[in-house]
C-alpha positions as a Python dict, from the first residue, in 0.01 Angstrom:
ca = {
    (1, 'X'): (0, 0, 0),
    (2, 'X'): (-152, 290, 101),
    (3, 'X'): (-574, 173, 197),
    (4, 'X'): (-718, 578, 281),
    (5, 'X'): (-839, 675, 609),
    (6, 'X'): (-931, 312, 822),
    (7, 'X'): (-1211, 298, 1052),
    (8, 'X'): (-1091, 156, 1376),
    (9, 'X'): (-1396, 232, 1590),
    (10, 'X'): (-1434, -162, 1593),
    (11, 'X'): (-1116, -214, 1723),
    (12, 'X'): (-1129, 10, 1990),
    (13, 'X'): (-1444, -97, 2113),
    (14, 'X'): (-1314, -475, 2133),
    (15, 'X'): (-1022, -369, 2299),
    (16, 'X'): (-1266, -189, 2589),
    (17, 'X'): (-1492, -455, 2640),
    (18, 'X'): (-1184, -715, 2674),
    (19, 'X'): (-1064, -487, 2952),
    (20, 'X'): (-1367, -500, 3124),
    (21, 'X'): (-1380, -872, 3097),
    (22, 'X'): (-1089, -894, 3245),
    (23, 'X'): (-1125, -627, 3515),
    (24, 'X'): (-1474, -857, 3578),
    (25, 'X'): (-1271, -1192, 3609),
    (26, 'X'): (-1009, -995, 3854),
    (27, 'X'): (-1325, -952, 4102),
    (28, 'X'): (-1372, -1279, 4103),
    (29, 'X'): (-1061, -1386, 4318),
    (30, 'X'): (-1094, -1350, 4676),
    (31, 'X'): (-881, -1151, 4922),
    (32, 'X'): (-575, -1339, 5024),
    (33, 'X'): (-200, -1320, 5200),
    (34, 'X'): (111, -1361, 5080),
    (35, 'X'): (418, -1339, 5241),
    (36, 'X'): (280, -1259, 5536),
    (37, 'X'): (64, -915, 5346),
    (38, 'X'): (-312, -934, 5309),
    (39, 'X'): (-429, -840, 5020),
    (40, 'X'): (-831, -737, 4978),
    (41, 'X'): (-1053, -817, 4682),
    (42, 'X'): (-1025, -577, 4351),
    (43, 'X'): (-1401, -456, 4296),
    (44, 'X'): (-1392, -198, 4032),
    (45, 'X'): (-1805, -188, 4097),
    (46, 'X'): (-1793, -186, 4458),
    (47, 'X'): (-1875, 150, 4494),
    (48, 'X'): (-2225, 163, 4276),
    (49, 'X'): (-2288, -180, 4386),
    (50, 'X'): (-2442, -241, 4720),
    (51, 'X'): (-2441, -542, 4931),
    (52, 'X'): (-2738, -750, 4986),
    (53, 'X'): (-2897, -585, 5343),
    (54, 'X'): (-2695, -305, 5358),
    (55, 'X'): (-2861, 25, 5308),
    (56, 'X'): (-2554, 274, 5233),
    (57, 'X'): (-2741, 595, 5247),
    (58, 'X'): (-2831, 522, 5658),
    (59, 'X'): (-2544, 626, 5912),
    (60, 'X'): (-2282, 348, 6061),
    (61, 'X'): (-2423, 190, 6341),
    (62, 'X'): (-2196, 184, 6661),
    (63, 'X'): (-2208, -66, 6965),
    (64, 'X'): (-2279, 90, 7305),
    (65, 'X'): (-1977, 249, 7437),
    (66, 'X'): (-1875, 139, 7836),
    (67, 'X'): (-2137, 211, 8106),
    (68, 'X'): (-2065, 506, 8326),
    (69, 'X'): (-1882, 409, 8652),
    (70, 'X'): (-1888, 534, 8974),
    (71, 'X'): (-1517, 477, 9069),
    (72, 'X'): (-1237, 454, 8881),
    (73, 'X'): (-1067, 116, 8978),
    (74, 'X'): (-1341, -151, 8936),
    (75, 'X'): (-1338, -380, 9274),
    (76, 'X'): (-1331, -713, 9209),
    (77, 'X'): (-1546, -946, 9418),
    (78, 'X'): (-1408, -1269, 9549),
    (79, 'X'): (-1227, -1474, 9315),
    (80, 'X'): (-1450, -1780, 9439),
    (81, 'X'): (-1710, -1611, 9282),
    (82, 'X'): (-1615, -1426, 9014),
    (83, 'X'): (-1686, -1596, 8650),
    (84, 'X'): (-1396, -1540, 8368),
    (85, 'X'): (-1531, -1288, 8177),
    (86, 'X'): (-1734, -1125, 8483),
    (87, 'X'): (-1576, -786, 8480),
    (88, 'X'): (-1529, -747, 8140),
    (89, 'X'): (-1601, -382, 8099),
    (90, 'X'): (-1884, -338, 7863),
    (91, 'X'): (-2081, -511, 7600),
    (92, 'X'): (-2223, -462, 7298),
    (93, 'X'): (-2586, -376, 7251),
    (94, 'X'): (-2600, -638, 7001),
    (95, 'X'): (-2372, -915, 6877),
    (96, 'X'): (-2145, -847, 6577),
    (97, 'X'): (-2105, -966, 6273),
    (98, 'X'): (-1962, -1340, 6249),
    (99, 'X'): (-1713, -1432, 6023),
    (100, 'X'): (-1855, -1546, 5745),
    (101, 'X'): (-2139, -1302, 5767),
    (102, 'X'): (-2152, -1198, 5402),
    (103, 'X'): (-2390, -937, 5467),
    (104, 'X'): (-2179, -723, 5697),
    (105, 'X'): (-1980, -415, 5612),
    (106, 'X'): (-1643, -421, 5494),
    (107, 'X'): (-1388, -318, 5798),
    (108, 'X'): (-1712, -249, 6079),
    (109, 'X'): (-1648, 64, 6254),
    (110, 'X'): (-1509, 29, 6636),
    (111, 'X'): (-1650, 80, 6970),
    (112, 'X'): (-1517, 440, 7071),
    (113, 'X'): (-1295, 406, 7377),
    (114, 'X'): (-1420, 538, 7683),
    (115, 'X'): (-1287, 847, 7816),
    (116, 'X'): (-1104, 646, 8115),
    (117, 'X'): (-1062, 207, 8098),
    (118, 'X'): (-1006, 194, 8458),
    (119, 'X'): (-752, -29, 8645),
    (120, 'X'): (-927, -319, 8773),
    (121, 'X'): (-865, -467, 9123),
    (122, 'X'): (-839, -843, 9208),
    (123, 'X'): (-729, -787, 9529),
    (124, 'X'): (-920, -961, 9808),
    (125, 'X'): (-939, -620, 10027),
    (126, 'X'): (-897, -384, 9765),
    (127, 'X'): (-537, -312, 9815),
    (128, 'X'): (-374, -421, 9472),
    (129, 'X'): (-263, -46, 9402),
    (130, 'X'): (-248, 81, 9731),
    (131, 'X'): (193, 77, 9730),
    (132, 'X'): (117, 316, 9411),
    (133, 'X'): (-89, 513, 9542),
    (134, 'X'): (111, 582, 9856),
    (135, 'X'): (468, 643, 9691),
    (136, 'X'): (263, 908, 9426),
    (137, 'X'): (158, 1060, 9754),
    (138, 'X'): (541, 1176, 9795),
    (139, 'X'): (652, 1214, 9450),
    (140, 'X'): (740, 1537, 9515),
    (141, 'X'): (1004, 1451, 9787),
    (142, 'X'): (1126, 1072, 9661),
    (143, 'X'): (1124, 917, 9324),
    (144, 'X'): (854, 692, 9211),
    (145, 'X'): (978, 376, 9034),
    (146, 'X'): (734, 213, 8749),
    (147, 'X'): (913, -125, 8624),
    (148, 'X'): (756, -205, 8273),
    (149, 'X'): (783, -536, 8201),
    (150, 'X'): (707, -683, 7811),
    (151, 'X'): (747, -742, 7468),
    (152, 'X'): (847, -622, 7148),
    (153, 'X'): (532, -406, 7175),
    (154, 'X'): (761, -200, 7393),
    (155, 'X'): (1129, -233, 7276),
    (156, 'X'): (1325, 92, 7222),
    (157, 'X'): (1094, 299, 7419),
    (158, 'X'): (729, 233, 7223),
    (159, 'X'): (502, 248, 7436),
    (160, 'X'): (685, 333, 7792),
    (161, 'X'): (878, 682, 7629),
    (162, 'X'): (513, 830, 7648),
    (163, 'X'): (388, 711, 7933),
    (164, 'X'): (738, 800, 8153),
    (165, 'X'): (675, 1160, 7961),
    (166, 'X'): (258, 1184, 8046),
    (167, 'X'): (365, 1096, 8399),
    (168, 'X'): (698, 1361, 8469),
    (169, 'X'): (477, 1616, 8351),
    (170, 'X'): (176, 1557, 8552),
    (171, 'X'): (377, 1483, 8835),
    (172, 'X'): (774, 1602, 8795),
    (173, 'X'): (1082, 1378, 8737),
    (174, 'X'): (1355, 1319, 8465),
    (175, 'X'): (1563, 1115, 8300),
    (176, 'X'): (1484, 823, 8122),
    (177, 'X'): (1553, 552, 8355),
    (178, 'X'): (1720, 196, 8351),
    (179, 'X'): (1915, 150, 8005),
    (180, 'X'): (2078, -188, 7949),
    (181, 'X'): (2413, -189, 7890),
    (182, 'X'): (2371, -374, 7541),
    (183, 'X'): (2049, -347, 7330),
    (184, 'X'): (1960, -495, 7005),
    (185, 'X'): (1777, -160, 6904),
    (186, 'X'): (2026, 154, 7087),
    (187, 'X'): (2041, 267, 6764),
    (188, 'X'): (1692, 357, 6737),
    (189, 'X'): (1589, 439, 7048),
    (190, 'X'): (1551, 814, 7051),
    (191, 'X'): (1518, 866, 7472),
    (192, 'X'): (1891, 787, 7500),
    (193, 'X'): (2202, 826, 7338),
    (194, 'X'): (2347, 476, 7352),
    (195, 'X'): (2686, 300, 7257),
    (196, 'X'): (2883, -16, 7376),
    (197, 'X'): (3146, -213, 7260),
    (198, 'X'): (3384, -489, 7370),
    (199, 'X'): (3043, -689, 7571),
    (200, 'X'): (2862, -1077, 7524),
    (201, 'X'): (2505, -1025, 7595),
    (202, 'X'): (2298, -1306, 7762),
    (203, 'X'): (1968, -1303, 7794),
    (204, 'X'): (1696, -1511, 8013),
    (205, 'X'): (1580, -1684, 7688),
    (206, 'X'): (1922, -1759, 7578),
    (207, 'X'): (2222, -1865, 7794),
    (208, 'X'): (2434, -2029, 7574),
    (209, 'X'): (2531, -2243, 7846),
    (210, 'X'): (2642, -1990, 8058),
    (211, 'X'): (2567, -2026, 8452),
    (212, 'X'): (2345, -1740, 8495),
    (213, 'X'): (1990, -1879, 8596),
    (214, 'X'): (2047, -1719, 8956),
    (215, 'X'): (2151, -1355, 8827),
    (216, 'X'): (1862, -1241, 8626),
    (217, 'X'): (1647, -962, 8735),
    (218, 'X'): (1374, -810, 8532),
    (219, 'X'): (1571, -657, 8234),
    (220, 'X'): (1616, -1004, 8143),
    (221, 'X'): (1962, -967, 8003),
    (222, 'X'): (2325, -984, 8133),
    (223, 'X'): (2618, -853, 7991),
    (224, 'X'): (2989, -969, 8037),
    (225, 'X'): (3300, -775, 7909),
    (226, 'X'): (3509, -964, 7650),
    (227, 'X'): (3838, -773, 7822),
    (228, 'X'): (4000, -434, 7971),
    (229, 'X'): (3819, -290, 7620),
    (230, 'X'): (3479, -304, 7727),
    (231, 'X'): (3304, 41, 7755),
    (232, 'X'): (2961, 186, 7738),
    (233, 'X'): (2829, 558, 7735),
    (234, 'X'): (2479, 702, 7757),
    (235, 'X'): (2409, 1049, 7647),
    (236, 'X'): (2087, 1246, 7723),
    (237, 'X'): (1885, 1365, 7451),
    (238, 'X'): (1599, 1613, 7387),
    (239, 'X'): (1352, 1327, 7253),
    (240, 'X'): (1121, 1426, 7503),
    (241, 'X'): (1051, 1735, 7706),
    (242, 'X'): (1124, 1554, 8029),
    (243, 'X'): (1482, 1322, 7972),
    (244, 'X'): (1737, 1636, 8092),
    (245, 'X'): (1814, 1778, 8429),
    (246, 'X'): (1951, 1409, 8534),
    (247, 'X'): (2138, 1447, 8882),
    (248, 'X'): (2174, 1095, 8991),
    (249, 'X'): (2292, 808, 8781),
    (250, 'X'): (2339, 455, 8921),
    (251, 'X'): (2509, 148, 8737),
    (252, 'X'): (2418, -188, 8853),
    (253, 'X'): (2642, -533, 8809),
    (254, 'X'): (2815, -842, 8982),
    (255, 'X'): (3148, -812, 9060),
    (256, 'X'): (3290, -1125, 9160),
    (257, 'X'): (3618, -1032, 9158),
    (258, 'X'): (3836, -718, 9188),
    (259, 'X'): (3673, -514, 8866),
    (260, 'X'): (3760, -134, 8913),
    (261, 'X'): (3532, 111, 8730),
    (262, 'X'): (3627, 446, 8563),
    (263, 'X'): (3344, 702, 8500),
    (264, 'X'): (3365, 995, 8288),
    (265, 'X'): (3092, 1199, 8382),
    (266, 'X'): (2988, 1470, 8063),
    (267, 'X'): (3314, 1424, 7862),
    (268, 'X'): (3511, 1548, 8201),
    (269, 'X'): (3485, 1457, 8532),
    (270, 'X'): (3644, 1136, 8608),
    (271, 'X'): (3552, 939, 8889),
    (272, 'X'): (3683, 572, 9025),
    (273, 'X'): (3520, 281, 9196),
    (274, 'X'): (3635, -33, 9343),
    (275, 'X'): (3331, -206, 9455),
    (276, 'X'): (3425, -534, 9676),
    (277, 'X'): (3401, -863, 9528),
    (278, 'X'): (3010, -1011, 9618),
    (279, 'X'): (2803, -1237, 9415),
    (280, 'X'): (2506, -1057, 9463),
    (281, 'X'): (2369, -720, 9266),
    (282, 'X'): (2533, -410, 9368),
    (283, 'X'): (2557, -27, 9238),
    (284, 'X'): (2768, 224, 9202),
    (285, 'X'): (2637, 582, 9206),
    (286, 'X'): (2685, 910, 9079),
    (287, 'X'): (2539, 1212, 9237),
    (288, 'X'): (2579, 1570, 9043),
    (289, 'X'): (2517, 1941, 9125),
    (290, 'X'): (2491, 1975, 8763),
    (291, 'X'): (2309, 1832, 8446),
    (292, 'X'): (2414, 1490, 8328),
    (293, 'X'): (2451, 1505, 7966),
    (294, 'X'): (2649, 1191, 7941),
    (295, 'X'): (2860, 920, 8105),
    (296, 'X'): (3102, 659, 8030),
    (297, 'X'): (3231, 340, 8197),
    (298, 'X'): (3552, 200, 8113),
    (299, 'X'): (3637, -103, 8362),
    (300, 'X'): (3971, -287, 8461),
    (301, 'X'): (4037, -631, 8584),
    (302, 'X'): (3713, -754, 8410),
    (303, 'X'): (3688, -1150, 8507),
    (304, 'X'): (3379, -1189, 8743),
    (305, 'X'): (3215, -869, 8648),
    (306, 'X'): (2901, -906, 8513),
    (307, 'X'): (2689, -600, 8381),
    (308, 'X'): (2354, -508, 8410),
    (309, 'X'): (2297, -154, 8300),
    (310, 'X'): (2272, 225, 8443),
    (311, 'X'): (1933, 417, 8537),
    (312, 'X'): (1945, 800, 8475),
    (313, 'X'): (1708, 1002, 8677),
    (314, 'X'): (1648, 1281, 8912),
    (315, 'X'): (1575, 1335, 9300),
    (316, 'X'): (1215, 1319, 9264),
    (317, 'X'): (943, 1239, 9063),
    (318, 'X'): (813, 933, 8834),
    (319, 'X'): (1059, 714, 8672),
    (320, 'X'): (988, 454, 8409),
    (321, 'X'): (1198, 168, 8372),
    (322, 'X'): (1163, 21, 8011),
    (323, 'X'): (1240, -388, 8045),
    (324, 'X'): (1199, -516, 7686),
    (325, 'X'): (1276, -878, 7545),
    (326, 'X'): (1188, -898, 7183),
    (327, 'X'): (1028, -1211, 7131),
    (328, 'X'): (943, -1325, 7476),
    (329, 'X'): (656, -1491, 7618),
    (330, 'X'): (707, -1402, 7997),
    (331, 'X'): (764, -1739, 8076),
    (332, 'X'): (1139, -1745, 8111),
    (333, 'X'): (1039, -1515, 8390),
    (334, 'X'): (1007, -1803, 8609),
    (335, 'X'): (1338, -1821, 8646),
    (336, 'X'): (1412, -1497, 8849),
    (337, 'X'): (1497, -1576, 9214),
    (338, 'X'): (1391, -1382, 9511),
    (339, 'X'): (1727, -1357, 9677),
    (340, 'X'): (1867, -1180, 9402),
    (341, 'X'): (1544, -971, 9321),
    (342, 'X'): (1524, -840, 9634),
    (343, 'X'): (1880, -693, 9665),
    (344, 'X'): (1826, -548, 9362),
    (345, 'X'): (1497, -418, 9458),
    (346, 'X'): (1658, -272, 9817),
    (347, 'X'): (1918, -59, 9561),
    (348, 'X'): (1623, 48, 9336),
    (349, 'X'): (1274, 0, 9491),
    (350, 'X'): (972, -41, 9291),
    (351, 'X'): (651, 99, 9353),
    (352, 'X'): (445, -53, 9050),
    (353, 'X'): (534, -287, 8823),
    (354, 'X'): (347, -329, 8482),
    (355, 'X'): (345, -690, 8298),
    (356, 'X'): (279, -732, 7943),
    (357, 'X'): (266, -1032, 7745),
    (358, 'X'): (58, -1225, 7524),
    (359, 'X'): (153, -1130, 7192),
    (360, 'X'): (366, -1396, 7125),
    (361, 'X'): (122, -1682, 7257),
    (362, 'X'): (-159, -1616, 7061),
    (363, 'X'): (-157, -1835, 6721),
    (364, 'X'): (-408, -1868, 6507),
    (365, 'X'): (-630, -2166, 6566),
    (366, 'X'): (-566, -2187, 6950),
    (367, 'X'): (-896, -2048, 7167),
    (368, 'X'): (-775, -2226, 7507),
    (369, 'X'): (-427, -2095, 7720),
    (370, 'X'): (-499, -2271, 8007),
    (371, 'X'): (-129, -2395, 8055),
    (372, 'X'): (-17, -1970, 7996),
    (373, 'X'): (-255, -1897, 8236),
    (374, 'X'): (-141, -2141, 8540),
    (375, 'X'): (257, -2041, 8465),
    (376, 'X'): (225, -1718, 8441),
    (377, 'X'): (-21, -1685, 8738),
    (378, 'X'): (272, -1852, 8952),
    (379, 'X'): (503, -1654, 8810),
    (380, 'X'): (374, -1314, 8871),
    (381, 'X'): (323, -1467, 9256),
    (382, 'X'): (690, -1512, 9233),
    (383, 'X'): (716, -1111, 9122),
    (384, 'X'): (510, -1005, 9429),
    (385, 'X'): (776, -1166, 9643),
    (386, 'X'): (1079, -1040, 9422),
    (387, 'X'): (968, -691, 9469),
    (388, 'X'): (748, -735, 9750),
    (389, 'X'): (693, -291, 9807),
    (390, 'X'): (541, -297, 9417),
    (391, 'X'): (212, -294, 9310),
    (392, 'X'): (172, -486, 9013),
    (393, 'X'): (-63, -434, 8695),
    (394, 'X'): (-118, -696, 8436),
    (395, 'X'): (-148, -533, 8098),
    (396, 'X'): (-426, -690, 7907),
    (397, 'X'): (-378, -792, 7548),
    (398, 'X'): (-392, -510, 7260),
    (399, 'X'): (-631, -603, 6935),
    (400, 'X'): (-475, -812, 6660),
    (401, 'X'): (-662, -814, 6356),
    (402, 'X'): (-659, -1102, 6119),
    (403, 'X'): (-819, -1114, 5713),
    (404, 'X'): (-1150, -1275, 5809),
    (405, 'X'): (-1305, -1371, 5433),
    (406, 'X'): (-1160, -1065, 5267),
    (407, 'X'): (-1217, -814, 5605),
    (408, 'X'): (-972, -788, 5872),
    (409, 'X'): (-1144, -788, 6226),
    (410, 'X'): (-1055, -888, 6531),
    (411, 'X'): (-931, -1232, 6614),
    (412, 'X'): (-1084, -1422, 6804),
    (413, 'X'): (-796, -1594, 6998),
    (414, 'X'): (-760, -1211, 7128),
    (415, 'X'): (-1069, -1257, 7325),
    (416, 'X'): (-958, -1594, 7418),
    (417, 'X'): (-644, -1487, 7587),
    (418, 'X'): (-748, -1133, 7742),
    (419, 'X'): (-975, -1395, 7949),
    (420, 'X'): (-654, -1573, 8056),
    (421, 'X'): (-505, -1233, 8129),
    (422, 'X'): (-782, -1148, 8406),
    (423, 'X'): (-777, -1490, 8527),
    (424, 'X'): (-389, -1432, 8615),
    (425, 'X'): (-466, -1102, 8742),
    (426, 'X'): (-722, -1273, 9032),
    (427, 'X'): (-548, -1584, 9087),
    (428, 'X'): (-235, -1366, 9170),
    (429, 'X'): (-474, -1112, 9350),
    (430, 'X'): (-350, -797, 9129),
    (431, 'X'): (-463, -524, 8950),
    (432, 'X'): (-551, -510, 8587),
    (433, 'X'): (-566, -299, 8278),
    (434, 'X'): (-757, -359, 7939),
    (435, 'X'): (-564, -269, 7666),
    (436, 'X'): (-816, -376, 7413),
    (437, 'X'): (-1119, -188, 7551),
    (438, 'X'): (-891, 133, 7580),
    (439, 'X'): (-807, 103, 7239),
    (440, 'X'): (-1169, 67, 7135),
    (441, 'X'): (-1276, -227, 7166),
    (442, 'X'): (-1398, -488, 6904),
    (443, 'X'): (-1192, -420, 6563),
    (444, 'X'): (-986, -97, 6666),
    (445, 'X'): (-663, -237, 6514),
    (446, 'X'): (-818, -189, 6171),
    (447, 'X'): (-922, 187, 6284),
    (448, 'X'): (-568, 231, 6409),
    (449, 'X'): (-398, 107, 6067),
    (450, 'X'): (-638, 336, 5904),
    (451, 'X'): (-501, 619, 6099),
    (452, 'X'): (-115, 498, 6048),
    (453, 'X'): (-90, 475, 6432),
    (454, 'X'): (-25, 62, 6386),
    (455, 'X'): (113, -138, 6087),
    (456, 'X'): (-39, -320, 5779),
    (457, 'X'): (97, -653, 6014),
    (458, 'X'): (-223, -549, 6205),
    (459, 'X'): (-31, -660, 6523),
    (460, 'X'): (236, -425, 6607),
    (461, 'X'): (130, -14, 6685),
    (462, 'X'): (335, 239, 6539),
    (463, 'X'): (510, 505, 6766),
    (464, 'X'): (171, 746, 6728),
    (465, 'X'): (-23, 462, 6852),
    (466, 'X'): (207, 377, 7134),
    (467, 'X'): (144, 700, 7278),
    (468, 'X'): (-235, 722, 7242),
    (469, 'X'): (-212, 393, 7463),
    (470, 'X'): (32, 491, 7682),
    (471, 'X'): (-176, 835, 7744),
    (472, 'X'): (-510, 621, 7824),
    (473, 'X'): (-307, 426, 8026),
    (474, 'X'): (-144, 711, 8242),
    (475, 'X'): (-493, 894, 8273),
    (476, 'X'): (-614, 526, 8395),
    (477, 'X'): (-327, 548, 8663),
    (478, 'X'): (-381, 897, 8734),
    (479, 'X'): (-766, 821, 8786),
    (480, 'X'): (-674, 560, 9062),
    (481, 'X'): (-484, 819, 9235),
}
């Protein structure tokens, strides 16, 4: 039946004010993960409603940044009587917020990064970098070999493509370096052109029973052909400004037996080795009056040949060596020896080493490493005599931010372990780098999500991140020089 024109203003205004009751309820719930996501508060009045002690019209306050210094690798005084957190290298002018400090701002604004975090040197005399700073002297007439040593928070290049290209144009070189002969991420890498086929891959974490605890060097991974089939090719790509005009590329492996090894050098040349039968590391290389743009290795007579991988360079120059291991703590490498280190060393001689690990220690909960901190303090020891020419550098831990009652800030076990870090760095009377304080400092993870240079894991930097760090840390190294 037909009632005439209704008036529905009731209705309507029902409907609104059950919309904002329910909007009202939502901001009730507090931040919280799932699935490994964080998810922040809904406050539909956040923005006309201020916090308690927070006056929104004033500018953010920021910490002090670092304290000029005079040089720019800090000198360590004795270990006897340095304290753990003793060269730390600023502090704040006042202490941050805690925790549960309700009255603080959302996501506090981080510490700017100084212009340079400078190295720091454990050393008892001073000399922790001196080996650097004495090949760099004659990069122009030798190559200088950087080993990078780490994580997933440098697999496929992240981190170390940047760095190797900050370096070769400040101070010449090409190529990209050592490339395994397998990798769980060739496909992504962009530095090199990379395929395989026909291989097993064993790695220092995982042997699958296989008697390799005396061939391991620092790529942490071995690689044995399943028959005559197995072949591998790297191709040079225009990634980065500085990965052409290779002249020189040398493939590294164990031939226990009689393996012969075909090259074909840029889709052409053919070349043919027969290396003699030795248990130890040897190489194979290829030296070119023109531009490597790609080579292949086929191999015959396979049993006993074990395969490490090929570095692609030039005659001169900076070279960085990218050694990932997704997942790894750094404590399988206790279980490189010094005989075989040090033949591989005398075929490819390192003048700094960088180490970086941490990431996957920290957990949540844990404030003390004290058992990380003796092993890997022995086992860096153990790298000084592996490669005894190198310098070494222990990469401090990067910031890790965590949802701290609805804001994500720092974590505390970050601070926790970057005090390990140094303590490794002097008991092993080495040189050290702080990530975290060349990032920013105190909460810069949540400025670098903000920026898309890390992701929402608050963990992990994206590749724009990688290479803000990895320019810091070549300006650190350049600084030293």
């Amino acid at each position: 039946m037909y009632r005439g024109n209704r008036n529905y203003i009731f209705h309507t205004t029902l409907i609104t004010f059950m919309v904002i009751a329910i909007l009202m309820v939502i901001r009730l719930i507090p931040s919280f993960d799932f699935l490994g996501q964080g998810f922040r508060r809904a406050d539909i009045v956040s923005d006309v409603v201020a916090k308690e002690g927070v006056d929104r019209t004033a500018p953010a306050a920021h910490a002090d940044t670092v304290a000029e210094r005079a040089k720019s690798v800090v000198k360590a005084p004795a270990p006897v009587k340095v304290k753990a957190d003793s060269l730390s290298s600023h502090k704040p002018s006042s202490p941050g917020p805690s925790a549960g400090d309700t009255s603080a701002v959302k996501s506090p604004a981080p510490k700017k990064a100084p212009k340079v975090t400078p190295i720091e040197d454990f050393s008892a005399d001073g000399s922790a970098l001196d080996a650097f700073r004495a090949a760099m002297s004659r990069s122009k007439n030798r190559v200088v070999r950087i080993g990078f040593v780490g994580d997933s928070f440098i697999e496929g290049d992240l981190l170390t493509g940047d760095l190797r290209e900050y370096l070769q144009r400040r101070c010449g070189g090409t190529g990209v370096g050592y490339v395994p002969v397998t990798s769980p991420v060739s496909k992504l890498r962009r530095t090199v052109g990379h395929t395989y086929s026909g291989w097993k891959s064993y790695s220092i974490k995982k042997r699958n029973g296989a008697a390799l605890d005396t061939c391991f060097m620092l790529s942490g991974s071995i690689s044995v052909p399943i028959d005559d089939n197995a072949t591998v090719t790297y191709r040079v790509t225009n990634a980065k400004s500085c990965l052409k005009d290779v002249r020189q590329v040398d493939f590294f492996f164990i031939n226990r037996g009689n393996t012969v090894i075909y090259a074909t050098v840029n889709d052409s040349t053919g070349m043919v080795f027969t290396p003699p039968s030795d248990p130890m590391i040897q190489k194979v290389t290829i030296s070119s009056p023109v531009a490597v743009s790609s080579v292949r290795f086929d191999f015959e007579n396979v049993e006993g040949f074990y395969a490490y991988g090929a570095s692609l360079h030039g005659a001169y120059g900076v070279q960085v060596d990218n050694f990932a291991d997704r997942g790894s703590s750094g404590l399988q490498m206790s279980k490189l020896t010094v005989a075989q280190n040090n033949r591989f060393n005398r075929l490819n001689p390192y003048d700094l080493i960088i180490i970086e690990y941490g990431l996957n220690v920290v957990a949540s909960g844990t404030m003390r490493y004290t058992s990380f901190e003796d092993r890997m303090s022995a086992i860096v020891s153990n790298i000084k005599a592996c490669y005894p020419g190198a310098s070494i550098i222990v990469m401090g831990l990067s910031d890790r931010s965590s949802n701290q009652d609805g804001d994500y800030r720092t974590m505390p076990e970050v601070k926790a372990m970057i005090k390990h870090q140094r303590a490794i760095a002097r008991k092993a009377g080495v040189a050290y780098w702080d990530t975290f304080t060349a990032m920013g400092g105190e909460n810069s993870m949540t400025e670098f999500v903000d920026k898309n240079w890390a992701s929402k894991d608050y963990t992990h930097v994206s590749a724009r991140g990688a290479s803000v760090i990895a320019r810091r840390l070549s300006e650190a190294l350049l600084e030293t020089l």
